[in-house]
Each structure stands twice: as C-alpha cells, then as structure tokens.
VEXDREN-2710 file (C-alpha; in Angstrom, 1 decimal):
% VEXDREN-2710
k/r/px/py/pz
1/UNK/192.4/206.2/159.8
2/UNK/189.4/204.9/158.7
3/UNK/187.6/202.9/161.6
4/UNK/184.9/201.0/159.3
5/UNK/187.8/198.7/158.4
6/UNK/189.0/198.2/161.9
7/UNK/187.9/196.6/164.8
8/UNK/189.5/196.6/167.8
9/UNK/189.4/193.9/170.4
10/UNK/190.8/194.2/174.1
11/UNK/194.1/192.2/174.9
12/UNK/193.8/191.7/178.8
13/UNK/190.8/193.2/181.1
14/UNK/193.2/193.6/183.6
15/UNK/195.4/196.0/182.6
16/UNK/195.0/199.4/181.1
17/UNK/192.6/199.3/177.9
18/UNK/195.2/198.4/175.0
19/UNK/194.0/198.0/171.5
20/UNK/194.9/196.2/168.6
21/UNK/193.8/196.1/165.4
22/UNK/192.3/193.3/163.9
23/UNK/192.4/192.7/160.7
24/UNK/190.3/190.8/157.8
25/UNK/192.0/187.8/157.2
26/UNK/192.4/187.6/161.3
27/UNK/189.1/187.9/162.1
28/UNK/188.2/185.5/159.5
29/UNK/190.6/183.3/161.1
30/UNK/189.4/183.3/164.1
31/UNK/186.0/182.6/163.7
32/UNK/186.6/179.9/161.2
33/UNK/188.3/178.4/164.2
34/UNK/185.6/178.8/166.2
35/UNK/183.6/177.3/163.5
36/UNK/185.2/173.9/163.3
37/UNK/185.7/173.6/167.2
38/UNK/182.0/173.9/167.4
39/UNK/181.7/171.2/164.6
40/UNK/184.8/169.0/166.0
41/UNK/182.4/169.2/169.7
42/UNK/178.9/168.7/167.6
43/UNK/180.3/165.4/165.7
44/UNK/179.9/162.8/168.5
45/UNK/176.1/164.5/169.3
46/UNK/175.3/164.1/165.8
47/UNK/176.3/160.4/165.1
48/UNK/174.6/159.7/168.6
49/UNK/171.7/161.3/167.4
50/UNK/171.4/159.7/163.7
51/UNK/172.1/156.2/165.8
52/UNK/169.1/157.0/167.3
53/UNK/167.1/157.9/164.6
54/UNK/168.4/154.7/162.6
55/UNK/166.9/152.6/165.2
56/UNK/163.8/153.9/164.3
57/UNK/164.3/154.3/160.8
58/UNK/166.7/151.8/159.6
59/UNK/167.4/153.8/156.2
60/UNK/169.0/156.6/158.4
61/UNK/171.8/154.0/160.1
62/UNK/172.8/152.2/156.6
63/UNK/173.7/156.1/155.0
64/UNK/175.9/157.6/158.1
65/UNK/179.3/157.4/156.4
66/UNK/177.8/158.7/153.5
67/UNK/176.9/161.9/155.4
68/UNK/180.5/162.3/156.4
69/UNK/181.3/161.8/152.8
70/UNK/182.6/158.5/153.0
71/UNK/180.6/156.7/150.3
72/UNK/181.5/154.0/147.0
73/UNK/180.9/154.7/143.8
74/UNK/178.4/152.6/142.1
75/UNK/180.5/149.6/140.3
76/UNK/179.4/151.1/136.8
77/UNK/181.0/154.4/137.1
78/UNK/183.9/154.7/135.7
79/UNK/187.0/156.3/137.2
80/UNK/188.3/157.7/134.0
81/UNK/185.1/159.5/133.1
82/UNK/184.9/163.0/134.7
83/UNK/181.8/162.8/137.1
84/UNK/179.1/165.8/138.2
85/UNK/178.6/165.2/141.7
86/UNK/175.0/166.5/143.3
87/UNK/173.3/166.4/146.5
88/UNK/169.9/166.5/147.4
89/UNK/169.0/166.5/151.2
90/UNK/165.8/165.4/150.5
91/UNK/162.8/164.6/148.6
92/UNK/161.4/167.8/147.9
93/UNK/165.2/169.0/146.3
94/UNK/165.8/165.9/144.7
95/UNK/162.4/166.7/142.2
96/UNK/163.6/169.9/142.2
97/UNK/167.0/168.5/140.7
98/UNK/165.8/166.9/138.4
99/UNK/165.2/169.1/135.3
100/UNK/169.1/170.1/136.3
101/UNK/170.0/166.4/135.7
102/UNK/168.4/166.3/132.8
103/UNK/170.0/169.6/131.0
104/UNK/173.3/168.3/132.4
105/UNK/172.9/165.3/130.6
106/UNK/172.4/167.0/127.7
107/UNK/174.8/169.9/128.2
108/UNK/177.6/167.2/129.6
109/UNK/177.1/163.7/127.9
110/UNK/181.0/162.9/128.4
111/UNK/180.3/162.7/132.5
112/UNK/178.5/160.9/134.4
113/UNK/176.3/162.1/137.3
114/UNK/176.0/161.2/140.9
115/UNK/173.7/161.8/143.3
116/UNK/174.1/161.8/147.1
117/UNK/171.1/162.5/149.3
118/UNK/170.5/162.7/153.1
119/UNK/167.5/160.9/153.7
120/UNK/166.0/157.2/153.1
121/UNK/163.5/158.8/151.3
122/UNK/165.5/161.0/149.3
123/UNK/167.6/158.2/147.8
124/UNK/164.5/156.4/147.0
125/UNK/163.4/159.2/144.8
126/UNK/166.7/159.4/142.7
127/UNK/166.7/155.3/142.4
128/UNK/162.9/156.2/140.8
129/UNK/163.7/159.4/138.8
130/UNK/167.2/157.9/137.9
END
C-alpha cells in the first residue's frame, strides 16, 4: 500500500487505536467545511468592522453590499452584451489593470468591461482611468 496517498485519522481516543483511511476528495471535504464555517462565523466581525471603518471613511459604508457581491450594473450596460468582469482591491492594482483593460478592449470589442474595486480610493481611480 502506498502510505504517501493515505492519511489516517483516529475515529475515537477512547477505544483501541482504529484507523481509517481518508481519502482525497474527503479530506478536501472536510476542510472546505471548515473553510466556510470559519467564514459563515467571520461574516458578522467583518460587516461590524467595515461599519466601523465607514464611520470614519464614509466611502467604505456606501460599497459593503458590493463586497458581498451584491452590486447594479451601471444603467448603460447592456444585458445582452457579454461583459468582462475585473476586480481591483485597490489603487495600486487598479493602475496595474489597466494596460489589461486596454488590450481587452482591443482583443474583445463585442463586451463590455466592469470593474469592481474594494476601496473608496480604488473606485476613484477606475472613474479617472475609465
């Protein structure tokens, strides 16, 4: 058997040592679970947090649902058109985005592009660049 495949996990402490094996697609499983339980417990912490921050920063408060992907479309894009959809977390990536932008415009005229950004700032840059 080859045992650089495997991994084996103990069932129960309190009995004799039993193994199992556990396999790729399980142990993916599992700590993709994991993953999203830690996210599911994070959300609240995060939306307290960026409330915070917006009260400071006002930008930050008008672009949560954005962050959670819940955003409009701009009312001149058009939902027959196939559409490129980018995101920038900030300033510094949405310069660096920018030649991209402009070969995909050249590479993709037929679609239209749009831009989501995490940051005040950030969206201020692609309103400029844009």
């Amino acid at each position: 058997m080859d045992r650089t495949r495997v991994e084996y996990i103990c069932i129960n402490p309190n009995f004799p040592i039993k193994e199992r094996k556990l396999k790729g697609f399980q142990k993916y499983f599992m700590f993709r679970l994991i993953y999203e339980l830690i996210v599911i417990i994070m959300i609240p912490l995060i939306i307290a947090r960026l409330f915070i921050r917006g009260h400071k920063i006002p930008g930050y408060r008008k672009r949560i649902r954005e962050r959670f992907g819940f955003f409009k479309f701009p009312d001149h894009f058009d939902s027959d058109r196939s559409t490129i959809w980018l995101h920038a977390v900030s300033v510094g990536e949405v310069s660096a985005a920018q030649p991209l932008v402009i070969e995909l415009k050249k590479l993709y005229p037929q679609h239209q592009i749009f831009i989501t950004t995490m940051t005040p700032t950030g969206s201020e840059q692609v309103s400029r660049l844009f």
